[in-house]
C-alpha positions in Angstrom: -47.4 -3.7 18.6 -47.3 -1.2 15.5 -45.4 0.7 17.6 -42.9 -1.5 19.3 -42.0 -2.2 15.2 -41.4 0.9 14.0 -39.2 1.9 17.0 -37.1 -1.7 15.8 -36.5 -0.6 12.8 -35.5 3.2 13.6 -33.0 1.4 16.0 -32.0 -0.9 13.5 -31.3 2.4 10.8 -29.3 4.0 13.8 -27.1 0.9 14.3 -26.2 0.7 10.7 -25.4 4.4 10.3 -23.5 4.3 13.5 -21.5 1.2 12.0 -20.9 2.8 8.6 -20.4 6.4 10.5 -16.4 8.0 10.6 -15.3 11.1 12.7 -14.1 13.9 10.1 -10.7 14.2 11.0 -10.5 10.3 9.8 -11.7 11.6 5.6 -10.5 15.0 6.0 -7.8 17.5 6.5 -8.3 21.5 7.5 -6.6 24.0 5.7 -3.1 24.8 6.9 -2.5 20.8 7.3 0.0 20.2 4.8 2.7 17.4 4.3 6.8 17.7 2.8 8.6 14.7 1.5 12.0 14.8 2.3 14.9 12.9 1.0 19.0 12.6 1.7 22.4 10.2 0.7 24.0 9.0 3.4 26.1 5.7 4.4 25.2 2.6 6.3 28.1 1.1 8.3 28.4 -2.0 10.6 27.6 -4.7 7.6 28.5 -8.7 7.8 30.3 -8.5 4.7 27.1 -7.7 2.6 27.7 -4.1 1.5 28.5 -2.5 -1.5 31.7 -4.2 -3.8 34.0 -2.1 -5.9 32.0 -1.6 -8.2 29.9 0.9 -6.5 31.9 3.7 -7.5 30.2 6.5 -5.6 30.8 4.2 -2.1 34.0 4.6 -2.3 33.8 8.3 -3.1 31.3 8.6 0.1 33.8 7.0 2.2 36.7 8.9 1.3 34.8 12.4 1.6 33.4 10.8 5.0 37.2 10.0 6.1 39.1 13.0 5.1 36.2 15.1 7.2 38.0 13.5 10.2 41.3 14.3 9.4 41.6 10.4 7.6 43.5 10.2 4.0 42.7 7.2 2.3 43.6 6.1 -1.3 40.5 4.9 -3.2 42.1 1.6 -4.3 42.9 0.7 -0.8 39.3 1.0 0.2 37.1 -2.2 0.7 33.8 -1.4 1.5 32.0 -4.6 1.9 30.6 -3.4 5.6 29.4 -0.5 4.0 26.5 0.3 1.6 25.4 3.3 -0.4 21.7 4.1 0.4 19.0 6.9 0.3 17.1 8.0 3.0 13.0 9.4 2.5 10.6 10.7 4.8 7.0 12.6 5.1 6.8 15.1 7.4 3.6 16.7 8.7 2.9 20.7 9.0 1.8 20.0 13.0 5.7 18.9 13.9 7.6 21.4 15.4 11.3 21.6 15.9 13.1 18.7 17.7 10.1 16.0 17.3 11.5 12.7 16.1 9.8 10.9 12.5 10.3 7.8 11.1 12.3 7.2 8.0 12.6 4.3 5.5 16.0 3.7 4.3 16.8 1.6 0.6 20.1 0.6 -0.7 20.9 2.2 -3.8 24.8 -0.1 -4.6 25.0 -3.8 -5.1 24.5 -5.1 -1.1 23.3 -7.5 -1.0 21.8 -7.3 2.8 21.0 -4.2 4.9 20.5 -6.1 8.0 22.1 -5.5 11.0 23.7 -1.9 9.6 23.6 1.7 11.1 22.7 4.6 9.3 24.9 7.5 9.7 24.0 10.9 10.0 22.2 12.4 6.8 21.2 15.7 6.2 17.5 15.4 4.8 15.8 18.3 2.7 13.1 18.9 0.7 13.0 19.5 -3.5 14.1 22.9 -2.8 17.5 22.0 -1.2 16.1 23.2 2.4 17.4 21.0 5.1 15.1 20.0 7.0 16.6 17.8 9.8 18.8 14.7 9.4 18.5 10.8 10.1 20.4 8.3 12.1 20.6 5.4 14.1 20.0 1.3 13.3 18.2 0.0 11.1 15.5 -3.0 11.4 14.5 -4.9 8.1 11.9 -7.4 9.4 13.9 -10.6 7.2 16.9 -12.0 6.9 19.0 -13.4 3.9 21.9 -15.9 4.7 23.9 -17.4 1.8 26.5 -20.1 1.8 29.5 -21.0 0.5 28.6 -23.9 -1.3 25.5 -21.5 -3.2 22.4 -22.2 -0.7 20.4 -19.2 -0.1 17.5 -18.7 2.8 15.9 -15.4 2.7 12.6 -14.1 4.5 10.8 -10.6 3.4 13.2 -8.1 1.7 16.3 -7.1 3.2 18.0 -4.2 0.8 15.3 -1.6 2.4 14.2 -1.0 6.2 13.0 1.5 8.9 14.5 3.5 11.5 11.1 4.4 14.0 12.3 7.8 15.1 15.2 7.7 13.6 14.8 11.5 12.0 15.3 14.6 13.8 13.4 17.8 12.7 15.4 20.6 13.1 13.6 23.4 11.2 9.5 23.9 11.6 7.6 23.4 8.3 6.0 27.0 7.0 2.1 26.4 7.3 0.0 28.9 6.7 -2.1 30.1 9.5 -5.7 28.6 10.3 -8.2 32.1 10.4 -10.3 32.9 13.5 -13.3 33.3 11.4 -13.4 30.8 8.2 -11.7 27.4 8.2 -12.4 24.6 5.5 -12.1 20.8 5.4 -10.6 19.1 2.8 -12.2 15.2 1.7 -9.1 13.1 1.5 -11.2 11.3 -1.5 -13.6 13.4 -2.5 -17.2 12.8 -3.5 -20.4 14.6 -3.7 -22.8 13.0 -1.5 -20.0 12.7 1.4 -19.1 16.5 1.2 -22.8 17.2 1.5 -22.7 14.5 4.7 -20.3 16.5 5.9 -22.3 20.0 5.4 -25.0 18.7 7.1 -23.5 16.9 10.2 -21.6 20.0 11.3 -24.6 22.5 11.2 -26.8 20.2 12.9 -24.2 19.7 15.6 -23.4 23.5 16.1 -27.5 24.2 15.1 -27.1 27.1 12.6 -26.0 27.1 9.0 -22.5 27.6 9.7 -21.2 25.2 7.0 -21.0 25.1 2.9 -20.1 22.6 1.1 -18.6 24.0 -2.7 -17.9 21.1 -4.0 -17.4 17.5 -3.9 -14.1 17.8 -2.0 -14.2 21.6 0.0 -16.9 22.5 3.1 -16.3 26.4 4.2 -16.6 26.6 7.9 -18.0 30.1 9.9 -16.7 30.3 13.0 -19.4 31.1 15.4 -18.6 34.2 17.4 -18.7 32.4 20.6 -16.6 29.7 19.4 -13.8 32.1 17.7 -11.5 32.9 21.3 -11.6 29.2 21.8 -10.6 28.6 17.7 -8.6 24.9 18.7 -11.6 23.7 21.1 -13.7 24.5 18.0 -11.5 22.6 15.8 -11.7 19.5 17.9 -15.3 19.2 18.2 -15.8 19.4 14.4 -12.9 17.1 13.5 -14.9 14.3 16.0 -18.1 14.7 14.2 -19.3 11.2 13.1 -20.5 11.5 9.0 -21.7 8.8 6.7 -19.3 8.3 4.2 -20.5 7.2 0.7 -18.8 4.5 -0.5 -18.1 3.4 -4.6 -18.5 0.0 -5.0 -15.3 -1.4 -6.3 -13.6 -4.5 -6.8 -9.8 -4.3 -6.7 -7.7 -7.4 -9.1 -3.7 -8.1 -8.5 -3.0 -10.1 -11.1 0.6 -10.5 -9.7 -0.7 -12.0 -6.4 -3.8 -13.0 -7.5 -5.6 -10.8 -4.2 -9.0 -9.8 -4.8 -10.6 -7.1 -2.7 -14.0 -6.2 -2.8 -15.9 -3.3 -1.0 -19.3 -4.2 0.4 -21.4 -2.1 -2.0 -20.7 -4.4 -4.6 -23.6 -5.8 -6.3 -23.9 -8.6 -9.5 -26.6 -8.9 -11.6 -28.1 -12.4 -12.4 -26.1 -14.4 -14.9 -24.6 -18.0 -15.5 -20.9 -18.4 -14.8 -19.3 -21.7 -16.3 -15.4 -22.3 -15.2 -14.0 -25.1 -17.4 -10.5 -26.4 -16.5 -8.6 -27.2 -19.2 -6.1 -30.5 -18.4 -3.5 -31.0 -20.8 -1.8 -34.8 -20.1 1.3 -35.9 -22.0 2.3 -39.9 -22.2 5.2 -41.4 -22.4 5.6 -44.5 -24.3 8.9 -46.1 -24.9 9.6 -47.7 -27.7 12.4 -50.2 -28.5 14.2 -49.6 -31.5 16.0 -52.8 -32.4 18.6 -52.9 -35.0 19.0 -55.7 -37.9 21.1 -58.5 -37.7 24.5 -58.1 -38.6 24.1 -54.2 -38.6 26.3 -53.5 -35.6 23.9 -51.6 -33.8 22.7 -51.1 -30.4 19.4 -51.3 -29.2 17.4 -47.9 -27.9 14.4 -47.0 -26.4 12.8 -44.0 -27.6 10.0 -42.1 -25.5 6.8 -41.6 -28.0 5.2 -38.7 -26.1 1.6 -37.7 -27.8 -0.3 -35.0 -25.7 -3.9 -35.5 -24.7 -6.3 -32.2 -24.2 -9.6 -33.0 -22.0 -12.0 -30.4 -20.8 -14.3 -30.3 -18.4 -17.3 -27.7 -18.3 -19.7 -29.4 -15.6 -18.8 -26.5 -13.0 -21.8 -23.8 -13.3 -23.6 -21.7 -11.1 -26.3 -19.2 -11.6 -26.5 -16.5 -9.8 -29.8 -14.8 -9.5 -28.7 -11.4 -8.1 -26.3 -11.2 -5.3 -27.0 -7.8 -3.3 -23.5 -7.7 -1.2 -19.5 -9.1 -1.5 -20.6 -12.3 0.6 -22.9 -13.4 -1.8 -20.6 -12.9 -4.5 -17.8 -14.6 -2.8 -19.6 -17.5 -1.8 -20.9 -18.1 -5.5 -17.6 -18.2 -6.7 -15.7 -20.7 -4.3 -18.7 -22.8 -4.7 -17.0 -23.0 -8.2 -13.8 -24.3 -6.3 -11.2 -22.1 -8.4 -8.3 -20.2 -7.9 -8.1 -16.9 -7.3 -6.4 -16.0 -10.4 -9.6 -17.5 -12.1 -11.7 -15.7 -9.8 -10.0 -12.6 -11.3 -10.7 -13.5 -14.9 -14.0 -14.2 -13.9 -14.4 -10.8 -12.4 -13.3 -9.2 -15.7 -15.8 -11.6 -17.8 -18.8 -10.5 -15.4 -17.5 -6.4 -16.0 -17.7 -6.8 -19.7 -20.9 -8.4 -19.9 -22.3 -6.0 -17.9 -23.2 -7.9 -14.6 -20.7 -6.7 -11.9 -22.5 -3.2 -10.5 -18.9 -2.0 -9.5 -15.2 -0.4 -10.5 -13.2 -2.7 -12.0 -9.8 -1.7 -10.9 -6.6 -3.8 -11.9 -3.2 -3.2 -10.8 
């Protein structure tokens, strides 16, 4: 019987570290992986009247320069350019793509349009902070909303429509300069480095490879040996240890939006026992009219005039206790039993940081 429990609950620590376990290649990078952000001005054409007005100066410029590169003369002042729209084009591009693959790009209007939707992009050059073009954008764009206006000053809008995608809309004309990967020494980069994960890491690659063929140097770099056996086959290599599972140590945090009033919390996140009251504060104001009435012989009129005194109540019978709540669920359930918003649940996360009772980062953005 002794036995039948301890197997359980060496099971039951497998399952958890399995659930909690990542591959590598999901929390880290290997040298010679390395990202460019690109950027480029170009014109989007094909608008329902929503495009940039006259007043957008460097539109018009755009479309004269565009026209006169076709053999087109146009005077500025003739120009209306309410189908068209100024806009800037950005991009990330990844070391691995090679020259011809396709990227997505996001494309923002930089005038006074007031819609994007339903307008192609043109061809634009993109290029890095060091001038060096890159490859170049085109096609439709999609916007995900829509913002119709009437005549009469009626306005129905979904999602935001002044900035959109183009899925594969960029062409990569020029490979990225990466350095090299090394037949004998690779290292992995944490994407958010910590201490205890970087020594996870360390110590799930030489126990899959079964030598000490890993370092870890500090809380962000593990140095890889290549075996010898493993060093004609260097991308096969590569693969395995990028699809190593790892425990990943987690900081318990709780994330505030005061402009949205989210709340996040990460499942690490512990309070200590402590008494939360929530009083709402209800502020009433009467009305009561009074009728003024004037003397005889006065020639005046009778009025009514609103009296409005304020009344102030608050009520303080909503407390909880919490005796120690080890995870987020316990926390979350304690505070909607309080039945508030969650813009009170966020100043009630910043009461429990300052006196000491929420075991977690308090981030606010």
């Amino acid at each position: 019987m002794k036995i039948k429990i301890l197997l359980f609950v060496l099971l039951l620590f497998t399952v958890c570290d399995l659930i909690n376990a990542q591959r590598i290649k999901d929390v880290a990078y290997m040298n010679g992986q390395n990202s460019e952000q690109i950027i480029g001005y170009g014109l989007v054409v094909g608008l329902a009247g929503t495009g940039d007005s006259y007043r957008s100066s460097f539109t018009i410029q755009s479309v004269t320069s565009m026209l006169k590169r076709f053999g087109v003369t146009v005077p500025q002042t003739d120009l209306k350019t309410k189908n068209v729209a100024a806009i800037i084009v950005t991009a990330s591009l990844n070391s691995n793509l090679k020259a011809g693959a396709e990227f997505d790009v996001t494309v923002s209007s930089m005038g006074d349009a007031t819609s994007l939707q339903g307008g192609t992009l043109l061809m634009t050059p993109l290029s890095s902070i060091s001038g060096k073009v890159f490859g170049f954008a085109q096609g439709a764009i999609s916007v995900g909303g829509y913002d119709i206006n009437t005549g009469t000053g009626n306005r129905i809008s979904k999602n935001h429509t002044l900035a959109g995608r183009i899925p594969r809309g960029g062409s990569l004309r020029e490979s990225m300069s990466d350095s090299q990967l090394s037949a004998t020494e690779i290292s992995v980069f944490l994407k958010e480095p910590d201490i205890t994960t970087s020594l996870n890491v360390m110590t799930a690659i030489n126990k899959k490879f079964g030598s000490e063929i890993s370092k870890a140097l500090d809380a962000a770099e593990i140095k890889i040996q290549v075996p010898q056996d493993k060093q004609n086959n260097l991308i096969g290599f590569l693969s395995e240890v990028e699809n190593i599972s790892v425990q990943v140590d987690e900081i318990a945090k709780v994330v505030l939006n005061e402009r949205t009033g989210t709340v996040v919390s990460g499942q690490n996140v512990k309070i200590q026992p402590v008494t939360i009251t929530h009083g709402s504060l209800n502020i009433t104001i009467r009305d009561y009219p009074v009728i003024s009435q004037p003397g005889p012989f006065s020639q005046g009129r009778t009025t009514v005039v609103h009296d409005q005194v304020p009344y102030v109540t608050q009520d303080s019978t909503n407390t909880v206790a919490i005796k120690g709540a080890s995870n987020v669920q316990e926390v979350a359930a304690a505070l909607n039993s309080l039945k508030v918003s969650p813009r009170d649940i966020i100043s009630i996360f910043q009461a429990l940081k300052e006196a000491g009772a929420l075991m977690a980062e308090l981030i606010i953005m």
